[in-house]
PAPAFI-620229 format. One record per atom (N, C-alpha, C): residue in one letter; x, y, z. Coordinates in pm, whole numbers, plus 50000, padded with zeros to 5 digits. Last residue first. Layout:
AXYZ
...
# end
This chain:
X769118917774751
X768088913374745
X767538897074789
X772238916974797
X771298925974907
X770138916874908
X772968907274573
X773178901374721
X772248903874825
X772528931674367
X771668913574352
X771938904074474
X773858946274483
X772628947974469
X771858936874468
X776548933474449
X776218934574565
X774408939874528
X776728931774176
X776478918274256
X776128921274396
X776838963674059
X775348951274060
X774898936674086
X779068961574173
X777578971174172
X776628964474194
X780648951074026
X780718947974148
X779508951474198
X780298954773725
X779548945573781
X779598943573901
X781238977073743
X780088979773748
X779918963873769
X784038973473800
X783188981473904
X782038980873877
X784358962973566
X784738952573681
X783938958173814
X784578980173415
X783598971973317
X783288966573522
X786598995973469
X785309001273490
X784148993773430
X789328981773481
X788238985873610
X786668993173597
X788758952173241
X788798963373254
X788308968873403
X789478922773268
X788118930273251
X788888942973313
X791538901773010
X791778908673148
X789958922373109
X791718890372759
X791578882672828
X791158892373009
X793058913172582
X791528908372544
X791178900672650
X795338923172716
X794098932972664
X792758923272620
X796588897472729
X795948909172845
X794978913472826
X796918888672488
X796128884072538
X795698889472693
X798428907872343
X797448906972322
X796028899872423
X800778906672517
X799908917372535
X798868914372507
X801168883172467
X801188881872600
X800128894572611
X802398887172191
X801068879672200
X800528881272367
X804498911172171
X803208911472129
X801768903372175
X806238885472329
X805858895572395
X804838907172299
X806728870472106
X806248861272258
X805668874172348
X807318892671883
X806648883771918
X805638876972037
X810008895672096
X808928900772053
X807818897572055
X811348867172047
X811118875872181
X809778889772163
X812028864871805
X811008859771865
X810178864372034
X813408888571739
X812528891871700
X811188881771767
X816018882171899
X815148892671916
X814138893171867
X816668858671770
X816218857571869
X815498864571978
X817488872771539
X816038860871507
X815738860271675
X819108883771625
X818548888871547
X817308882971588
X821508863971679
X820578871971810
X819518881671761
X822078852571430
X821178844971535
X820518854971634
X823018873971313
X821648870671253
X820838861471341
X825378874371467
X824128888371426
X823038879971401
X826608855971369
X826248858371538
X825168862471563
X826878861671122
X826028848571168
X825378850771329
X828698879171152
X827708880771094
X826298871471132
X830998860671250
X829858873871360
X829128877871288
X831708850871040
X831078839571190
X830248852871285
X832448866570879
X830868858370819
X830568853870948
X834398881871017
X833148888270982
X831498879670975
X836318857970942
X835868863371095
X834308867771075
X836388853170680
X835948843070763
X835088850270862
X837578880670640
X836358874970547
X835678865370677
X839898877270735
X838988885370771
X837418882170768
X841158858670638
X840728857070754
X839718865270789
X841528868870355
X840568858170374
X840098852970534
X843368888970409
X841968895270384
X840898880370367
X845498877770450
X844868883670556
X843438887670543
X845658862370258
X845608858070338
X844798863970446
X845978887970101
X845248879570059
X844728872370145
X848538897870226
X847608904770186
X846408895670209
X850538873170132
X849798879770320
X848848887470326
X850558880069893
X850138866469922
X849268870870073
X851928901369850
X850758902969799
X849958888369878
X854378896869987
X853348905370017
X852228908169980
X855478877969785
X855398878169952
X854538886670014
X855598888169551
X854798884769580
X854588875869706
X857688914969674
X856048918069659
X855358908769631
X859978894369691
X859398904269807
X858098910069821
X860358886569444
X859888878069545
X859338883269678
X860898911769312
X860018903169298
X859498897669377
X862418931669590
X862838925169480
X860738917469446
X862358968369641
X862098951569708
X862148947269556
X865938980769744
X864618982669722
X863978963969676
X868048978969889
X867148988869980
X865528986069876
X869998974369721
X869818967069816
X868228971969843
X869829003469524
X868968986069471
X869018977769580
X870799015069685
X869309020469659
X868829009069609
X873559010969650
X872939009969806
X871119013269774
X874019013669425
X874058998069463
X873269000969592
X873569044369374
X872929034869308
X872939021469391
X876209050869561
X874439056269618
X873779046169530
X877959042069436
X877799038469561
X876419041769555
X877579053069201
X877329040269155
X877329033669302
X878259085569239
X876739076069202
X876679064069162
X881089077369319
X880029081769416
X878149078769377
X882209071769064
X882049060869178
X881129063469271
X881549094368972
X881019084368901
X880899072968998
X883439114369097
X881689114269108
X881439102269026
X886039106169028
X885299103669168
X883569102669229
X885819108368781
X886159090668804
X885169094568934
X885889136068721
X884599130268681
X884719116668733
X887059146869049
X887699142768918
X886149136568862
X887159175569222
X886509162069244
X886769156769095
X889059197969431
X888669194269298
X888599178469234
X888079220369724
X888499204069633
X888439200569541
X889039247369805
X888349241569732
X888769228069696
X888879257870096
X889749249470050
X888669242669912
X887859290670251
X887679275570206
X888099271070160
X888899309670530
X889049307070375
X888399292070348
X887219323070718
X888089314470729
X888199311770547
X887509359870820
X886799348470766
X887769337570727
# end
């Protein structure tokens, strides 16, 4: 087995060593101006959103209305089939009885 070389680290050396790792952890972390940079884009972003949504919301509500008139236009069409149009067995009997009344 290989022997290990122990090193003997002075309290100066570890002190410098956590004040390297410390400075490099405060670069690394976000300053003030950094979160309200980010809070702002946030905001921003969430007001575009907003916008977007309300204009296709709107979209919605037009093809909405435009479905429902459609309807509508197509309830009344029925209606007026069914009441306006003679039925085949109303239509057969009077055929019946025009040719009878022809005959005569």
């Amino acid at each position: 087995m290989k022997k290990i070389k122990e090193k003997e680290i002075t309290k100066l050396e570890i002190l410098e060593s956590i004040n390297r790792s410390f400075s490099r952890i405060e670069k690394k972390m976000a300053t003030k101006k950094d979160i309200e940079k980010l809070a702002i884009s946030t905001a921003n972003s969430f007001f575009s959103l907003e916008k977007r949504l309300d204009t296709d919301f709107g979209l919605i509500r037009n093809d909405i209305a435009g479905i429902k008139n459609q309807l509508s236009g197509t309830n009344k069409r029925i209606d007026d089939i069914s009441l306006n149009r003679v039925k085949y067995e109303d239509f057969d009997k009077l055929k019946k009885r025009v040719e009878i009344l022809e005959k005569v």
